[in-house]
N, C-alpha and C positions, 0 to 999 in steps of 0.2 A: 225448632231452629235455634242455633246456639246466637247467642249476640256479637261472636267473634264474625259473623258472617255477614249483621247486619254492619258493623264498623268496617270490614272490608269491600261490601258493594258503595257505602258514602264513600269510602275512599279512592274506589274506581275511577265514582263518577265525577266527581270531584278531581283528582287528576287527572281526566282526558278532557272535561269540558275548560279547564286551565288551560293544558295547552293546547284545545282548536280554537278557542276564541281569537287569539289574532288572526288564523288563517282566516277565519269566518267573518273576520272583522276587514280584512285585507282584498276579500271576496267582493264583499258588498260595496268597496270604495271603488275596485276598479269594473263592475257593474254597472254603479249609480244607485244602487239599492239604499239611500238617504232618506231620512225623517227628516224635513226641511221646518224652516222654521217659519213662524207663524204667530196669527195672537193670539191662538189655544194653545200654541205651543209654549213647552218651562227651559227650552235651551235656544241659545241665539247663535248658534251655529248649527250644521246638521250635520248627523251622527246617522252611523247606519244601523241597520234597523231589521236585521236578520239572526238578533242574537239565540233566537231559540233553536238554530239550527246545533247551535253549540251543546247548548242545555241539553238536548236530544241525541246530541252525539256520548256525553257522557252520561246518561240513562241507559240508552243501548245497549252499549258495550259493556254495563257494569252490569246491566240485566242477565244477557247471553251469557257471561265470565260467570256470575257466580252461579247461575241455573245450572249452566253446564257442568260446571264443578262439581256441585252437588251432587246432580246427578248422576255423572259417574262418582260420584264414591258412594251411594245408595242413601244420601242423606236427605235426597225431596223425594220419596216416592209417591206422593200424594198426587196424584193424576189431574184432580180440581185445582191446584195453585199449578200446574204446568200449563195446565189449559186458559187460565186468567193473565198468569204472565204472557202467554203469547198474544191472546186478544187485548190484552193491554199496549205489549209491542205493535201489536197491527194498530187498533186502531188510533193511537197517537201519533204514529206515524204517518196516515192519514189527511188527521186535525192539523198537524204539522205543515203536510202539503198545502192543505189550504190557509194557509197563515202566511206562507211565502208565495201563494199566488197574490195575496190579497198586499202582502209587502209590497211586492215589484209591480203590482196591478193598480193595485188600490181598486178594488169590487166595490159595488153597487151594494148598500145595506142588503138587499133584499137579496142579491146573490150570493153574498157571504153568509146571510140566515139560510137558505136554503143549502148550504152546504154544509155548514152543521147541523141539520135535521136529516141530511141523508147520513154522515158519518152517527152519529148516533143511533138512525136506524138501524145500519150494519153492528153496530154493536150490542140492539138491541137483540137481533137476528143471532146473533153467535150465542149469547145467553145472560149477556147484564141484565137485570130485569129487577124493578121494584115490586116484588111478589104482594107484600100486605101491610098490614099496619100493627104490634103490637102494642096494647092502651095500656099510658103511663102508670105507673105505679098498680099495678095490679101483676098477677101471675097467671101463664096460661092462657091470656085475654089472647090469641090471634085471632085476626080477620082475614083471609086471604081476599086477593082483589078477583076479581072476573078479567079477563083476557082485555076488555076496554078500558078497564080503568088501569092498569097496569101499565099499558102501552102509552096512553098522556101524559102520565105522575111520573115515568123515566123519561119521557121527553122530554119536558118541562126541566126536569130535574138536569139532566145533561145540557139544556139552553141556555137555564139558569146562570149554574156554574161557570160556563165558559164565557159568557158573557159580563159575569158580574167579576171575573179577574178579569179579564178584558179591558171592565172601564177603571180599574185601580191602578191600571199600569201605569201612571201621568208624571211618576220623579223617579229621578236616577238612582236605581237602588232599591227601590219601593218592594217593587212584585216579587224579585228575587230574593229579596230579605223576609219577605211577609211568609213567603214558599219555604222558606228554611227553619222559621219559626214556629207557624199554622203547622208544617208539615212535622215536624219531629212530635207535637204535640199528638197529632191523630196516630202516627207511630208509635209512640210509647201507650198509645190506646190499644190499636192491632196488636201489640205484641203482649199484653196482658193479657188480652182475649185468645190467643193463639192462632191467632190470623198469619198463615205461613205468608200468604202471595202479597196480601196488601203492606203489611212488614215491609217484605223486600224491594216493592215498588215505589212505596214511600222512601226508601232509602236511597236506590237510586234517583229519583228526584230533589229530596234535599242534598245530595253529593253534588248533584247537576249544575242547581241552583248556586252551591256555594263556592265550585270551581269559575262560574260565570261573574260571582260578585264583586273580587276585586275589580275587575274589568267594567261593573257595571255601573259600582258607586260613583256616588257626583265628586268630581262632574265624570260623567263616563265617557267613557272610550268610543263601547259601543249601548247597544240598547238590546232590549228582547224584540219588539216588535208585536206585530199580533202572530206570527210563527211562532214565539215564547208564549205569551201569553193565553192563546188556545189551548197550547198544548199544553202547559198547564192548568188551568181549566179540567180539560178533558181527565185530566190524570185523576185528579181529584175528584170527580166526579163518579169515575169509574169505581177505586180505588173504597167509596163509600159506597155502592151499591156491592162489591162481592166481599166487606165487611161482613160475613153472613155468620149467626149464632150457631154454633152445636150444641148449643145447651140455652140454661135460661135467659143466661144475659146475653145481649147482644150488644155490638158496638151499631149502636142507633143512628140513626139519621140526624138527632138534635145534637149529636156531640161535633159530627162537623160542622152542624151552621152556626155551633157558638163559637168555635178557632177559627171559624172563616167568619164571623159576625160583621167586621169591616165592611168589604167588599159588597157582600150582602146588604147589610145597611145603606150602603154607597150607592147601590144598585136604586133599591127601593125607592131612596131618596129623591133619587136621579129620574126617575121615572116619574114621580108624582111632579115632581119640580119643572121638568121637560110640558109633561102636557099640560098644565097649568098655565105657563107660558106661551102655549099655542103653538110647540115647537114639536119637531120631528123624536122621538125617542133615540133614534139616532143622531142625532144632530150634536156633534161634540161643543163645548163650553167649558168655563174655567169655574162650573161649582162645585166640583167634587169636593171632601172633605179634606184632601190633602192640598186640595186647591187653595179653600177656606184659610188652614191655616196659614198660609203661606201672606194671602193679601188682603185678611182679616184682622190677626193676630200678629202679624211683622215677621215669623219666624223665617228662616230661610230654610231653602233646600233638605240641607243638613239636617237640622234642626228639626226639620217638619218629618224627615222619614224617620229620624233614630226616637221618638217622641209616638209614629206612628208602629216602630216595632216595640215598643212599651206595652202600649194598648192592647197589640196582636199576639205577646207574651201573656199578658195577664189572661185573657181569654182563653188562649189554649191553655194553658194553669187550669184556669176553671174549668174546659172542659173535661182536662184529666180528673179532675177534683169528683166532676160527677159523674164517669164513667163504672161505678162501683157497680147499679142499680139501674139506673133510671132507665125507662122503658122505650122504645120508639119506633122508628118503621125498621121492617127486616126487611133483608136483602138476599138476594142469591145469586153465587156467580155463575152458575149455568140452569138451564130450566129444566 
């Protein structure tokens, strides 16, 4: 896949999610679709809160434009990246829907969990699947899993993720900056390795994220919401499971938890800290680490995300850094 291809699907998505975000932005105010304000909340007016429908919309279309393309001029003929790109488009699309049910609903933790455990199954069903494990630094080492342990370790793995960008999303700018940063990193990973589909899906997603940015930085306009934020999630999630080796290396499982190490971190955190407390794991609060800096350390908004895309640079650095070798779980995009 040439790289002329990867620069023209960012730049798709990136120009269509530029310009539906005011439509989308425009949607949600004469709806009511509003993040109100609150004392978890970081803005003191309310902004609406359906930006991921933007983000989605230049993913899309940058998907369908350049696949298409391709393929009529016989440049994707690989049947396995046509088949990942489309269950990529389906089930995002999905994660999507339920991100704007839970916008304009606001669901029950326990509903909203059960509704990413069904869309994840469905993508387990089509053929995401975390097939085994190969062990670090050795050669040849694979484990394949048994059909039960396969089926939790992608669960898990797809919960994980969309949930741990989920609770990162908390300043204007954050998710969408981190998605642009994390993500070009795991990209310039796929496209070493020859990863035609995850390539391309990474790229429509940092195009997505970076047409929605101006629109989104502090103080923003609008917001992602958890319609953005699953869907992001999901993507990423995906995107690292049909990471699959033809050969010996592979683009591993430990190379995205270190460009995503943040969120993950955040997550973990947040979890230990939550029950600790006596408190619900859902149960939102102002400790996250971008929270911290904010009313620990004096910094402002600003200051706390461009500080926070620092961090999420140097990580993905390093995880490019170790992509040469290093060993870790395989993946396959169909079974």
């Amino acid at each position: 896949m040439s790289k002329l291809y990867i620069f023209i699907t960012i730049a798709i998505a990136m120009l269509t999610a530029y310009a539906t975000t005011p439509a989308v932005r425009k949607l949600a105010l004469q709806v009511g679709m509003l993040d109100e304000t609150g004392e978890r909340r970081m803005h003191d007016i309310p902004k609406p809160r359906i930006g991921g429908i933007a983000v989605w919309l230049g993913f899309a279309f940058a998907l369908f434009s350049i696949a298409g393309f391709a393929i009529a001029r016989h440049q994707l003929r690989d049947l396995d990246s046509i088949h990942n790109i489309l269950g990529v488009l389906f089930g995002a699309t999905l994660i999507l829907v339920v991100g704007i049910w839970d916008d304009v609903m606001t669901m029950s933790a326990r509903n909203k969990f059960g509704l990413q455990i069904v869309v994840a199954s469905i993508s387990m069903l089509y053929g995401f699947m975390i097939q085994g494990i190969d062990l670090p630094f050795t050669h040849d080492k694979f484990i394949s899993f048994p059909l039960y342990v396969s089926i939790p370790v992608t669960l898990f793995w797809y919960l994980a993720m969309m949930n741990a960008i989920n609770f990162i999303d908390g300043l204007d700018g954050l998710l969408s900056g981190l998605t642009v940063i994390s993500g070009a990193a795991i990209l310039a990973i796929a496209y070493q390795h020859g990863h035609t589909s995850e390539t391309l899906i990474l790229a429509a997603l940092i195009g997505g994220a970076l047409g929605f940015l101006p629109h989104n930085f502090n103080p923003a306009k609008i917001i992602l919401g958890d319609s953005g934020a699953l869907f992001i999630g999901y993507v990423f999630a995906t995107t690292s499971i049909i990471g699959v080796s033809k050969t010996a290396i592979s683009v591993s499982l430990v190379l995205p938890i270190i460009a995503l190490a943040l969120p993950i971190l955040d997550t973990a955190v947040t979890i230990v800290r939550r029950t600790r407390a006596g408190k619900k794991i859902t149960e939102a609060d102002r400790g996250h680490f971008h929270h911290q800096l904010i009313f620990r350390f004096g910094l402002n908004v600003r200051q706390a995300v461009l500080l926070i895309y620092a961090l999420c640079f140097v990580l993905g650095a390093t995880a490019l850094l170790l992509s040469g070798g290093i060993g870790g779980i395989h993946f396959a995009g169909r079974i």
